[in-house]
BADO-483877 format. One record per atom (N, C-alpha, C, O): x, y, z. Coordinates in nm, 3 decimals. Atoms other than C-alpha are relative to their C-alpha. Layout:
BEGIN
         X         Y         Z
         X         Y         Z
...
END
This chain:
BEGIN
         X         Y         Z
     0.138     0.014     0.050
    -1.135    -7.940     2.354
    -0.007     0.040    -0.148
     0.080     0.115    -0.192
     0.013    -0.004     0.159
    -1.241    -7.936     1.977
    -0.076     0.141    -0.020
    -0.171     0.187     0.043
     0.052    -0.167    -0.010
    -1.319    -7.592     1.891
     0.003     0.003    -0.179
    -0.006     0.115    -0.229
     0.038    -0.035     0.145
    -1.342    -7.677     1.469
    -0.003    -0.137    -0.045
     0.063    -0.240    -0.028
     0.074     0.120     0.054
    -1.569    -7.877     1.275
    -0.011    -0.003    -0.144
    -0.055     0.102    -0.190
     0.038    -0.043     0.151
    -1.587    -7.934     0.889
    -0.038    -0.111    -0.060
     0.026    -0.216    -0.052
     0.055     0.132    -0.003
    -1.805    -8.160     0.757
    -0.069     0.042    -0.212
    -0.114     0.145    -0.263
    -0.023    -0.008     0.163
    -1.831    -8.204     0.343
    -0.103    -0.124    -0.028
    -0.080    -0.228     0.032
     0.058     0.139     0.074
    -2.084    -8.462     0.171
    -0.070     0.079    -0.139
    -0.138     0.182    -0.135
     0.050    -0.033     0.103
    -2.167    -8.429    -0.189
    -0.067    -0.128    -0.049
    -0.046    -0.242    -0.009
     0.029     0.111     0.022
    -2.366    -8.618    -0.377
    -0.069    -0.131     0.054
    -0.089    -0.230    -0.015
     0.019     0.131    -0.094
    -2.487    -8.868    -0.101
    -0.133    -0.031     0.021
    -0.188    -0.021     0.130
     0.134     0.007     0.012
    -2.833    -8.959    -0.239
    -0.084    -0.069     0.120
    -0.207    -0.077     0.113
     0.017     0.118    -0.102
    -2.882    -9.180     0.060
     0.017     0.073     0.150
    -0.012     0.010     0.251
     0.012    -0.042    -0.108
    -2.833    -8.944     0.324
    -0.127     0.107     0.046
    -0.173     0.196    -0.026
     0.099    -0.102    -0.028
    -3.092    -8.762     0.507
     0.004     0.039     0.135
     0.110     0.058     0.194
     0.074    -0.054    -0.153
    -3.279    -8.656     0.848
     0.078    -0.103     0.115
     0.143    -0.062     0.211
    -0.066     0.069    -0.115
    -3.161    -8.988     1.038
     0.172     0.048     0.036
     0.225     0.049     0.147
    -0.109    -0.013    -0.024
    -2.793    -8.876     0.919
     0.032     0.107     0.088
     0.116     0.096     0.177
    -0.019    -0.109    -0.033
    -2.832    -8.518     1.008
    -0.044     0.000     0.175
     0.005     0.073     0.261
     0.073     0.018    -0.139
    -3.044    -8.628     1.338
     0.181    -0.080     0.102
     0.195    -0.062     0.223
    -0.088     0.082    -0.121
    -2.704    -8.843     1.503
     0.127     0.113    -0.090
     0.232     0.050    -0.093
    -0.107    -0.136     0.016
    -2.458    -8.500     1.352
    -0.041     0.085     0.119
     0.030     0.111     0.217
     0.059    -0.060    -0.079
    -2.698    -8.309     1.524
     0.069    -0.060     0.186
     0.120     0.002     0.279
    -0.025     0.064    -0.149
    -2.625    -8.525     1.845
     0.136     0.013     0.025
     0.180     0.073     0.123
    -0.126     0.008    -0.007
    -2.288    -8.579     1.784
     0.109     0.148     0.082
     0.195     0.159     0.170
    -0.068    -0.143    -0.059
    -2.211    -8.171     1.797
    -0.049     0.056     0.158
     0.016     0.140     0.220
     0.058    -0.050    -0.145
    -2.440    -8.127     2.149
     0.134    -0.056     0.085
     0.149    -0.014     0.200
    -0.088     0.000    -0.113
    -2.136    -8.263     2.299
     0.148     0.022    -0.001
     0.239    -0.042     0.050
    -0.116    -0.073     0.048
    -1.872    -8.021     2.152
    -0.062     0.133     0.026
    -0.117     0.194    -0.066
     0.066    -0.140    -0.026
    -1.993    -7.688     2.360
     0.117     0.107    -0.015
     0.096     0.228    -0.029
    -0.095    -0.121     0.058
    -1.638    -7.526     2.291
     0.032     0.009    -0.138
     0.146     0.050    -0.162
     0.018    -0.038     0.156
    -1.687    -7.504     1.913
    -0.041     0.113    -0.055
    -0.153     0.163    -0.045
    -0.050    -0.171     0.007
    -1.577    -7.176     1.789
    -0.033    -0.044    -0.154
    -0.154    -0.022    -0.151
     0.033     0.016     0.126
    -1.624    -7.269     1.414
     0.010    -0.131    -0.069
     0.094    -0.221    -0.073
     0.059     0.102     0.032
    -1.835    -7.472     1.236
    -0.041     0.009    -0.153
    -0.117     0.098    -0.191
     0.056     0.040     0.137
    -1.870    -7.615     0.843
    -0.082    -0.097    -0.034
    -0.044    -0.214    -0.022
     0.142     0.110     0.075
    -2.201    -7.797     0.694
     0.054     0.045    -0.154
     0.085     0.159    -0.189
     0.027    -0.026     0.152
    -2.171    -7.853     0.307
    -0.067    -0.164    -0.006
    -0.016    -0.272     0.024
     0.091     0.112     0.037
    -2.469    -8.089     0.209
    -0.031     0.054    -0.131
    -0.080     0.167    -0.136
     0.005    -0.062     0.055
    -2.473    -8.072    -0.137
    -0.075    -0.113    -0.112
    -0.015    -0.211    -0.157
     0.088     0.129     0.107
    -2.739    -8.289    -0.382
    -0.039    -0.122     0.102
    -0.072    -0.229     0.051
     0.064     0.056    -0.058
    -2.841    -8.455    -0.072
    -0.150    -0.023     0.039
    -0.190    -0.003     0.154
     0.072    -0.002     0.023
    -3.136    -8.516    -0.152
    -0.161    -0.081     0.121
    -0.283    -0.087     0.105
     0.103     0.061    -0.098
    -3.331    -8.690     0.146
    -0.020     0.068     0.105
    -0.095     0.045     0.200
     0.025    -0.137    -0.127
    -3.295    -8.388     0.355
    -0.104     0.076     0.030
    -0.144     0.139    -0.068
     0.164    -0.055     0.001
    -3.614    -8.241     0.469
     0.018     0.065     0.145
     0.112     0.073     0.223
     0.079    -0.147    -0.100
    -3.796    -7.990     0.716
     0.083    -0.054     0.159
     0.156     0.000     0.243
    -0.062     0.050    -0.086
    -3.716    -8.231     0.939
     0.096    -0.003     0.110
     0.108     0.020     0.230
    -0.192    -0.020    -0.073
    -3.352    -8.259     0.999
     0.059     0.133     0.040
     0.160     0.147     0.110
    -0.019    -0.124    -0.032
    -3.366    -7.883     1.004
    -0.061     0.012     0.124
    -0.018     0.102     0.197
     0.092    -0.015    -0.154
    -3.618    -7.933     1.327
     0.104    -0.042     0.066
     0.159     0.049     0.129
    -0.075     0.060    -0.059
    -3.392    -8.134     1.462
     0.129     0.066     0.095
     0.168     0.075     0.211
    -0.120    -0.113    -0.035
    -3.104    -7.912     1.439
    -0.008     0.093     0.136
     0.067     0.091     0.234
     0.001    -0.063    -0.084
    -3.266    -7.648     1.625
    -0.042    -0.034     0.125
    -0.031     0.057     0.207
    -0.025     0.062    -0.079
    -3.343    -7.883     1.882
     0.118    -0.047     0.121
     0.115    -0.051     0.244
    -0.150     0.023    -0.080
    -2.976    -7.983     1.985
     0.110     0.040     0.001
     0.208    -0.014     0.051
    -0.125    -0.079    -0.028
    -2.751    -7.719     1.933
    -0.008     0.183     0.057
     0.026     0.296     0.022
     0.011    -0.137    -0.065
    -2.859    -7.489     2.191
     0.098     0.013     0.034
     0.132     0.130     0.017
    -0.113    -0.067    -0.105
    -2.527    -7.503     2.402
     0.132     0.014    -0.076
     0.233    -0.029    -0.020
    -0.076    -0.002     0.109
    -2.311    -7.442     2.121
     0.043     0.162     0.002
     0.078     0.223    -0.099
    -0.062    -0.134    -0.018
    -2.219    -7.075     2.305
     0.098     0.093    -0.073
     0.099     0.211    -0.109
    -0.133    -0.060     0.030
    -1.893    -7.048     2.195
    -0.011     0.035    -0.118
     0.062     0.125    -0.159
    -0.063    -0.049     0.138
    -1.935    -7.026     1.854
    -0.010     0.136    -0.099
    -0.112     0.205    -0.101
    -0.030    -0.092     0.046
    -1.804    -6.771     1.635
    -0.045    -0.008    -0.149
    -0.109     0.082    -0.203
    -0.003     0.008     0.151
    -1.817    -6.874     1.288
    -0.054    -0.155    -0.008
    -0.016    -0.261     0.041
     0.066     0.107     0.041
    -2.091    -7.077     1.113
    -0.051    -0.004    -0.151
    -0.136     0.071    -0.198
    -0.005     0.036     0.179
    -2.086    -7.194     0.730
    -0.090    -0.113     0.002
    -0.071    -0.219     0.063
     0.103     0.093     0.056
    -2.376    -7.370     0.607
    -0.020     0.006    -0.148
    -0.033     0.109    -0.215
     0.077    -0.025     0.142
    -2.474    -7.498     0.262
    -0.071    -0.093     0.017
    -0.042    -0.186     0.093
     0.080     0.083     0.008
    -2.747    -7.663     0.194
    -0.069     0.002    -0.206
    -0.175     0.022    -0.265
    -0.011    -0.026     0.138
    -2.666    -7.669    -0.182
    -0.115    -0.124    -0.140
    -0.069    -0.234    -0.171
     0.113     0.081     0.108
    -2.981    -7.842    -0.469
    -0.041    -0.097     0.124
    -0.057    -0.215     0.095
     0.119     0.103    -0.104
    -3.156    -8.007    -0.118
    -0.151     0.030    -0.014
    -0.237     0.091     0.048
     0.185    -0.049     0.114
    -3.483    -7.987    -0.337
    -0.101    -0.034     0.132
    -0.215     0.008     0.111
     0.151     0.041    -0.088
    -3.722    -8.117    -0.008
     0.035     0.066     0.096
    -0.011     0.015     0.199
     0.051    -0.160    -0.108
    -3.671    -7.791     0.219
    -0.023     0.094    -0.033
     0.032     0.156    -0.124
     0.074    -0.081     0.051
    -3.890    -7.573     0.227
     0.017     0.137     0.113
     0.107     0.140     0.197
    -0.043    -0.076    -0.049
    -3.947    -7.238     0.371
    -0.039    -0.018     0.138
    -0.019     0.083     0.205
     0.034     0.036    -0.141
    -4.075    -7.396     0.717
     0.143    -0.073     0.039
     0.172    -0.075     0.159
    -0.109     0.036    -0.073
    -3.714    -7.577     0.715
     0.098     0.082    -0.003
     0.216     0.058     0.022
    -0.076    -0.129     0.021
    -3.595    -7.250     0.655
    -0.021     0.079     0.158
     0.067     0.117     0.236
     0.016    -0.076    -0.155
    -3.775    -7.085     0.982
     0.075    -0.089     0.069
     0.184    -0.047     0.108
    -0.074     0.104    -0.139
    -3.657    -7.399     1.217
     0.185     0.043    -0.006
     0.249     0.074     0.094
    -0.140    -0.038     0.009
    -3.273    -7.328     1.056
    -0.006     0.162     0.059
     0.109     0.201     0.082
    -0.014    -0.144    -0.025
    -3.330    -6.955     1.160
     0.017     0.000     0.165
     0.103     0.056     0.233
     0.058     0.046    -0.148
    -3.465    -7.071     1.508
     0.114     0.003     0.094
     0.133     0.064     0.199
    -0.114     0.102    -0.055
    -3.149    -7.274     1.570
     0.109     0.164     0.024
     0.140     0.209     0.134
    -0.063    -0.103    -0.018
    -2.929    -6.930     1.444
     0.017     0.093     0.116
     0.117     0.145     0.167
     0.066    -0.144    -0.093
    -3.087    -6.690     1.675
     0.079    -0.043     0.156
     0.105     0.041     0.242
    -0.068     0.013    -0.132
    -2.917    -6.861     1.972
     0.136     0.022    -0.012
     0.197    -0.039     0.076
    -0.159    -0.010     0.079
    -2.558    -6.772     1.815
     0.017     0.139     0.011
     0.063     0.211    -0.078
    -0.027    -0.158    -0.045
    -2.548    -6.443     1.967
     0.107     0.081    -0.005
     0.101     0.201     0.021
    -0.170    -0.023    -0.023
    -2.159    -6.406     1.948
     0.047    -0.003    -0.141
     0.164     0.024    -0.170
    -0.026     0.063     0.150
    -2.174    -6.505     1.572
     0.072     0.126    -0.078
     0.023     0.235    -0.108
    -0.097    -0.121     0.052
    -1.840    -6.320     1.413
    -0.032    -0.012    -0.183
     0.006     0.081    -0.255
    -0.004     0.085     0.121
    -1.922    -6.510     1.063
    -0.099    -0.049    -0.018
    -0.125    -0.120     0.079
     0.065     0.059     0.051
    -2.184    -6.621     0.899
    -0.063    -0.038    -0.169
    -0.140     0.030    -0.237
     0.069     0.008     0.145
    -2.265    -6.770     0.561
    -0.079    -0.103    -0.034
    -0.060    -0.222    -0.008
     0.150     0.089     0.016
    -2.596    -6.906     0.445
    -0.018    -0.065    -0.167
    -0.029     0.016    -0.259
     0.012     0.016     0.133
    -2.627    -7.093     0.123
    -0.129    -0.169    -0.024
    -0.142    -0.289    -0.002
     0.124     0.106     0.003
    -2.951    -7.234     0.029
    -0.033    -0.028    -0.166
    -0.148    -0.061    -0.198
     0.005    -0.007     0.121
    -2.886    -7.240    -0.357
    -0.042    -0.124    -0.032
     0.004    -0.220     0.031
     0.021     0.068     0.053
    -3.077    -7.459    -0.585
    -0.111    -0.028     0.065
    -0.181    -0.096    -0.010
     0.099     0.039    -0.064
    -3.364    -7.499    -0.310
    -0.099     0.004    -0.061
    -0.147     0.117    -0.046
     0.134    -0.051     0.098
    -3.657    -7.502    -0.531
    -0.115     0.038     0.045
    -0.203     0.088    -0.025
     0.146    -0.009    -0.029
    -3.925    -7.478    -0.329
     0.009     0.093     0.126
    -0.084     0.093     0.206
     0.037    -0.112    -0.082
    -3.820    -7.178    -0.097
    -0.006     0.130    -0.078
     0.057     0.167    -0.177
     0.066    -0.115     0.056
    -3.991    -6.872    -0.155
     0.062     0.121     0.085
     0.151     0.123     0.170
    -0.062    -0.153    -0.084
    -3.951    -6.491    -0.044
    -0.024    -0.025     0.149
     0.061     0.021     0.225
     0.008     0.023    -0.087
    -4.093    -6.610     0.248
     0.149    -0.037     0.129
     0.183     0.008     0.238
    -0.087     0.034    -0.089
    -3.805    -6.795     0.365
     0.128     0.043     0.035
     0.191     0.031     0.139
    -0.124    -0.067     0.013
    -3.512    -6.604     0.217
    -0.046     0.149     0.079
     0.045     0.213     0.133
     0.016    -0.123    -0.117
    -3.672    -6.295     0.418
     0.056    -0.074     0.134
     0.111     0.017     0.196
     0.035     0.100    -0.112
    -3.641    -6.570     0.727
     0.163     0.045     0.032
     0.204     0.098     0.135
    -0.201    -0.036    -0.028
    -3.219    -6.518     0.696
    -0.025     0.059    -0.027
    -0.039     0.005    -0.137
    -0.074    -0.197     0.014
    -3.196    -6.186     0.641
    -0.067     0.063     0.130
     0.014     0.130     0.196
     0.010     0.000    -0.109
    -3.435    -6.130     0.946
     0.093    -0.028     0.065
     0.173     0.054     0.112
    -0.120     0.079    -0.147
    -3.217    -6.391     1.174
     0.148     0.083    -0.018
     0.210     0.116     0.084
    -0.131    -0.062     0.007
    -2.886    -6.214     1.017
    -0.040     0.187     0.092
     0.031     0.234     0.180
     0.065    -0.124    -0.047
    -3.050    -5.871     1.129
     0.008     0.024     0.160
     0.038     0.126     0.223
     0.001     0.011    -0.132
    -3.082    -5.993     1.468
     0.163    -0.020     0.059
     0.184     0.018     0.174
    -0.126     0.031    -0.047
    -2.701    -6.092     1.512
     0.108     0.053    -0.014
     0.210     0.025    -0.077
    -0.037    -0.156     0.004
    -2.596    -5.779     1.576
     0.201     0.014     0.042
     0.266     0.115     0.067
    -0.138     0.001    -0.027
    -2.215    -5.899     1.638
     0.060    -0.041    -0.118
     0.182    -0.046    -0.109
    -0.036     0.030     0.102
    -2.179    -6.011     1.275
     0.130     0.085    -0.022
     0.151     0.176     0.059
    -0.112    -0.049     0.107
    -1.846    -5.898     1.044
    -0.008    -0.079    -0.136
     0.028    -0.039    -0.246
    -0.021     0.058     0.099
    -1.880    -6.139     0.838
    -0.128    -0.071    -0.081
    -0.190    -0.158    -0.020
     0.110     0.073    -0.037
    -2.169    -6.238     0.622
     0.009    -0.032    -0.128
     0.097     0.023    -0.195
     0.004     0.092     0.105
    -2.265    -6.469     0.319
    -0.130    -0.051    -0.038
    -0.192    -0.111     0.050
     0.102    -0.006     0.029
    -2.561    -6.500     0.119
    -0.027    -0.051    -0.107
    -0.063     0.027    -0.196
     0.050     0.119     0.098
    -2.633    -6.818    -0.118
    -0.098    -0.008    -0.037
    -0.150    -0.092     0.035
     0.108    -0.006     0.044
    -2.956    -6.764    -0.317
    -0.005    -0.050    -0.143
    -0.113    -0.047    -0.203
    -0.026     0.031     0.149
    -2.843    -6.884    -0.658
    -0.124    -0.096    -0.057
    -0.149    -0.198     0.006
     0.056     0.100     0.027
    -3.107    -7.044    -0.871
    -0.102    -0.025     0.080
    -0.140    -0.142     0.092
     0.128     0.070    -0.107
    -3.406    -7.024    -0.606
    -0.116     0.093    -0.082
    -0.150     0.211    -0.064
     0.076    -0.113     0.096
    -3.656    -6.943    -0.900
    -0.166     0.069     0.029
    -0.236     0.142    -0.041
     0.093    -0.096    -0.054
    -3.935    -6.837    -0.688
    -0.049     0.095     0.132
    -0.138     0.128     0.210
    -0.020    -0.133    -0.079
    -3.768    -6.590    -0.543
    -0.034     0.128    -0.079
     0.014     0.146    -0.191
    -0.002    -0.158     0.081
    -3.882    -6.214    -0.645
     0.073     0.110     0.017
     0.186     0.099     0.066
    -0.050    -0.127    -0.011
    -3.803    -5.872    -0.647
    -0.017     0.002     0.166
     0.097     0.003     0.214
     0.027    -0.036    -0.117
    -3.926    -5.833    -0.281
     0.138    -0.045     0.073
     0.193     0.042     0.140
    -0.107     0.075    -0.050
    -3.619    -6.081    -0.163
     0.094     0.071     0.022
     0.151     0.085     0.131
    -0.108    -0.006    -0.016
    -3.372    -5.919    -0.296
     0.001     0.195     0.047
     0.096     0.272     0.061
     0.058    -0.128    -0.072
    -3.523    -5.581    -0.170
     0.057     0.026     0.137
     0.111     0.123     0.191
    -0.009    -0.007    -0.182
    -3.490    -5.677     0.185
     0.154    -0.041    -0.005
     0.216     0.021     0.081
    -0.148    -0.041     0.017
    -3.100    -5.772     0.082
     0.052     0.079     0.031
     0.147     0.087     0.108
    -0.092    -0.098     0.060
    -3.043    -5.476    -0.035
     0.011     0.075     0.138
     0.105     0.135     0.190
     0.004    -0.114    -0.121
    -3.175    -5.311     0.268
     0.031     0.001     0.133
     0.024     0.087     0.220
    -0.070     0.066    -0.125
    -3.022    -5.536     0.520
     0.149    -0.003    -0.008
     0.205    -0.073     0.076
    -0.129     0.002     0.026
    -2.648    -5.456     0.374
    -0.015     0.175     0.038
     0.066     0.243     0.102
     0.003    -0.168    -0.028
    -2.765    -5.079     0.392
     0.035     0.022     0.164
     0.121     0.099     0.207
     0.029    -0.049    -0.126
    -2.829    -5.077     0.744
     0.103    -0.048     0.090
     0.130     0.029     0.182
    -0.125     0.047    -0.089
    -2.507    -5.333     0.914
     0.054     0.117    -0.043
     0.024     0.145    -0.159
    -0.091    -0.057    -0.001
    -2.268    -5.054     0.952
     0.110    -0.083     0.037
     0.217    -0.027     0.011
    -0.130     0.078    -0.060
    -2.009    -5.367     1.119
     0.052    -0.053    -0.120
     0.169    -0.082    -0.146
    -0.042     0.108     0.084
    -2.018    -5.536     0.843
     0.159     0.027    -0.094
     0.188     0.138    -0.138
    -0.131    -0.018     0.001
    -1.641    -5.613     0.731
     0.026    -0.036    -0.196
     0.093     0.025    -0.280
     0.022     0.095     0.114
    -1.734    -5.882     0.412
    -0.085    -0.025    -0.026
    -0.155    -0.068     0.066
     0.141     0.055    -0.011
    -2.021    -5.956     0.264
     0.059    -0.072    -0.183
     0.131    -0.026    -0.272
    -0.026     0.087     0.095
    -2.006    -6.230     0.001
    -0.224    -0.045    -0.053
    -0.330    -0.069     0.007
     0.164    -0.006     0.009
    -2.342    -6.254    -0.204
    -0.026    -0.132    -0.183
     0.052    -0.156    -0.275
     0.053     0.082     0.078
    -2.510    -6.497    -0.447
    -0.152     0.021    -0.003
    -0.240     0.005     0.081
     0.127    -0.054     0.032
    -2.786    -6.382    -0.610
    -0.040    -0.005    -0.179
    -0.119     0.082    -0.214
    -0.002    -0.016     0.101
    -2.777    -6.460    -0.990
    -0.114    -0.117    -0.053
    -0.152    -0.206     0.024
     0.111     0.138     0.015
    -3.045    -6.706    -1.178
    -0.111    -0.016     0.072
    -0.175    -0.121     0.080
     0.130     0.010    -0.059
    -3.317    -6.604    -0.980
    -0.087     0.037    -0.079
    -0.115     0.156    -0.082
     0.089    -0.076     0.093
    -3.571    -6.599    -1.251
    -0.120     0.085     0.045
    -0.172     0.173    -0.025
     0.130    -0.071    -0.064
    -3.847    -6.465    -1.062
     0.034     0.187     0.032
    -0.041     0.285     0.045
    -0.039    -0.153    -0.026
    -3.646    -6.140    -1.001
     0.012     0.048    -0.148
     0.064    -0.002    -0.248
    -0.011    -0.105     0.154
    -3.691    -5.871    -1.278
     0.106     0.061    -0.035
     0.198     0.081     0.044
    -0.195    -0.101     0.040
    -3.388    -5.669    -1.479
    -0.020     0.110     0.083
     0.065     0.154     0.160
    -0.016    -0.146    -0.112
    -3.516    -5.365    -1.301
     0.073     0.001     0.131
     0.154     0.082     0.176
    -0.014     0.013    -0.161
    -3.485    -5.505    -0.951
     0.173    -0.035    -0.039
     0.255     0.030     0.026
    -0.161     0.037     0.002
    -3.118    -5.638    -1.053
     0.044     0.117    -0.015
     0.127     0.155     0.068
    -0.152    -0.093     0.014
    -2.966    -5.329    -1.196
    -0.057     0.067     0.152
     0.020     0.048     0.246
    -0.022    -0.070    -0.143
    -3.093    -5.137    -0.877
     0.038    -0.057     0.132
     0.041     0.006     0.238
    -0.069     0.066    -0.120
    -2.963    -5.360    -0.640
     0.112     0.003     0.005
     0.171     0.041     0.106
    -0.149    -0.015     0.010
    -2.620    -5.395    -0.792
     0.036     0.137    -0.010
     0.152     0.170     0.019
    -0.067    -0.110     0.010
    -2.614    -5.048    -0.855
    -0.016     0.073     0.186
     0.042     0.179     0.208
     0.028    -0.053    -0.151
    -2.712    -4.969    -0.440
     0.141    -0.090     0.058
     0.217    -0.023     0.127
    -0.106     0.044    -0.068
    -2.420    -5.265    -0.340
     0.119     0.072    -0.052
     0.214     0.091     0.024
    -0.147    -0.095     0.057
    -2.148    -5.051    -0.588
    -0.023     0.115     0.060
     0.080     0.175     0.092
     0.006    -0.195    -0.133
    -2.285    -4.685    -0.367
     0.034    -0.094     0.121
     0.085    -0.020     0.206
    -0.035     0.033    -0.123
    -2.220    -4.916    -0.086
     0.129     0.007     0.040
     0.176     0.057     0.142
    -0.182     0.022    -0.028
    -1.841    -5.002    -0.136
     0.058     0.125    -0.033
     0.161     0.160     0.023
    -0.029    -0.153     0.004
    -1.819    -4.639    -0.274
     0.001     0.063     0.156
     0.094     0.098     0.230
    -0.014    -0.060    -0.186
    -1.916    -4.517     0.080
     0.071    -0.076     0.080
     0.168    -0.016     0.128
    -0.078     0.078    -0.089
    -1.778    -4.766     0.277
     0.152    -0.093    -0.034
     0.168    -0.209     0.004
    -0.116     0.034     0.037
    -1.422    -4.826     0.138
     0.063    -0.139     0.011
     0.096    -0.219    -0.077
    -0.054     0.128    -0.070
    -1.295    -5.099     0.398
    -0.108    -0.118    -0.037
    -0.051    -0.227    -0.026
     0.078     0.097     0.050
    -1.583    -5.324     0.282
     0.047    -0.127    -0.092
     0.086    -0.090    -0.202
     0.002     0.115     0.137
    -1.535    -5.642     0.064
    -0.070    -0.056    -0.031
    -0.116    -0.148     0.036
     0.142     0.095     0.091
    -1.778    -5.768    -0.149
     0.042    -0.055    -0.094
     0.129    -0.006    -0.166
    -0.036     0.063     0.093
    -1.768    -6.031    -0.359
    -0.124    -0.108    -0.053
    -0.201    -0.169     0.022
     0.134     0.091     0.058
    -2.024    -6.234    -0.574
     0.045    -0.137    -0.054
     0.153    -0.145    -0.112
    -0.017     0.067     0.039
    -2.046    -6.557    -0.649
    -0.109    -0.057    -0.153
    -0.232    -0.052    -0.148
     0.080     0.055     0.072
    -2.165    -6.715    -0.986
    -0.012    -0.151    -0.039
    -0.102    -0.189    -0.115
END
């Protein structure tokens, strides 16, 4: 049985909801899938939608361990296709891995980037986690608040990989005290790896 999926489209102005709607289908009948890659990246016909969709048909998707999503400059989701993607998460109870990358989204707010850090909060078997915010410029200080304070509190956590730069909406204050709370982090917690992306 197929137990790994990796699925790459850049660029593919032409794809959207119908594509993501028969993926969606495609994976409901791969229930031993242990790890799974989405990179949609300047796909631009992607909407709230295809994110409904999602959480629609990959309830029996038990097995899996490890789930990589980007949903990299998909300018037409918003933070309602942000809850439905959370929706879908929350049934991933076993989830060893997870990285979320919603960079370039323009039109999600604190609202939605609270939305993953909630759902990560809840998936209390994590090690591994990943956090794509690059460039989402009306994100604020509050966002990266609840970050900071959702890396404080996993004690499992093994890796945490973070993207957080170009958020104009966040102030210099809120940056240096965030980076300076993730450097007391790896101070206390040694075995940790963190790493940023720019």
């Amino acid at each position: 049985n197929l137990q790994k999926v990796r699925l790459a489209l850049w660029g593919c102005l032409k794809f959207g909801d119908l594509g993501l709607h028969y993926l969606w289908k495609m994976m409901k009948t791969l229930p031993c899938l242990q790890k799974i890659t989405f990179a949609f990246s300047e796909c631009l016909k992607i909407t709230d939608a295809g994110l409904n969709d999602m959480k629609e048909t990959l309830k029996n998707l038990t097995s899996l361990k490890k789930l990589r999503f980007e949903f990299y400059q998909c300018a037409e989701i918003t933070d309602s296709g942000v809850a439905y993607l959370c929706q879908a998460l929350a049934r991933f109870v076993g989830l060893k891995s997870l990285y979320a990358c919603l960079s370039y989204c323009s039109q999600i707010t604190d609202i939605g980037a609270e939305k993953v850090i909630d759902c990560m909060s809840n998936l209390t078997n994590l090690e591994k986690i990943g956090i794509d915010l690059r460039d989402c410029a009306h994100l604020t200080d509050s966002s990266l608040k609840k970050i900071s304070q959702y890396l404080e509190a996993q004690t499992s956590l093994k890796k945490i990989t973070l993207g957080v730069c170009d958020m104009t909406g966040i102030t210099e204050a809120c940056y240096d005290e965030f980076f300076a709370d993730i450097n007391s982090l790896g101070r206390q917690r040694p075995n940790i790896q963190i790493h940023y992306i720019y």
